[in-house]
N, C-alpha and C positions, 0 to 999 in steps of 0.2 A: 280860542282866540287868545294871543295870535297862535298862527300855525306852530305844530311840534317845531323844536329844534331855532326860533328865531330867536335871538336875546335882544328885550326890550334894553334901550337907552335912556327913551323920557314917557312920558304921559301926560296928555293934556284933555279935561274934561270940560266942557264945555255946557252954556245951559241951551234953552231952545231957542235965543236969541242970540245966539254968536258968543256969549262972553265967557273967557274962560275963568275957572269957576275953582279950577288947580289944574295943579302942575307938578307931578313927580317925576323923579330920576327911578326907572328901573324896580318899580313899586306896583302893592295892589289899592286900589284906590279906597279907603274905607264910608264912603257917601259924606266925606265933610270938605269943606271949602279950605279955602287958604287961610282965614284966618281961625280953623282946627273947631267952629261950629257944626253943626250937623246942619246940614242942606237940604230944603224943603222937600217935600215928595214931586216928582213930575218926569219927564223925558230928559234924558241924560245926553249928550255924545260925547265917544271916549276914541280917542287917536292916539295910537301908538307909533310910537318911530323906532325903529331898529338901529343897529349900529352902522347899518349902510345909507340910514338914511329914509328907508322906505317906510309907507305911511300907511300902517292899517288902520281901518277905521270900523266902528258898532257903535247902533242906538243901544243905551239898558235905559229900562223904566225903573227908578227907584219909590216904592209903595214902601211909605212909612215906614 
């Protein structure tokens, strides 16, 4: 994730209620929120956009 050969543009993590939680350019997410705390344990969603535009999207569970 994503597919070989796609170059991410941004990334937005999301929590289990809608809210996003961060927001990178072209990064790997290290489990901490936008203001660079570490982010509780629970169900994650992570969306990727590419440079065209397209919108991959995975749950991760982060456990402690």
């Amino acid at each position: 994730f994503p597919p070989p050969g796609v170059e991410v543009s941004r990334i937005f993590i999301t929590d289990a209620g809608g809210r996003v939680v961060r927001s990178l350019e072209g990064t790997l997410w290290d489990g901490r929120g936008e203001d660079n705390n570490e982010l509780p344990a629970g169900c994650y969603f992570i969306y990727l956009v590419d440079e065209k535009g397209k919108v991959y999207f995975a749950k991760a569970l982060k456990i402690r």
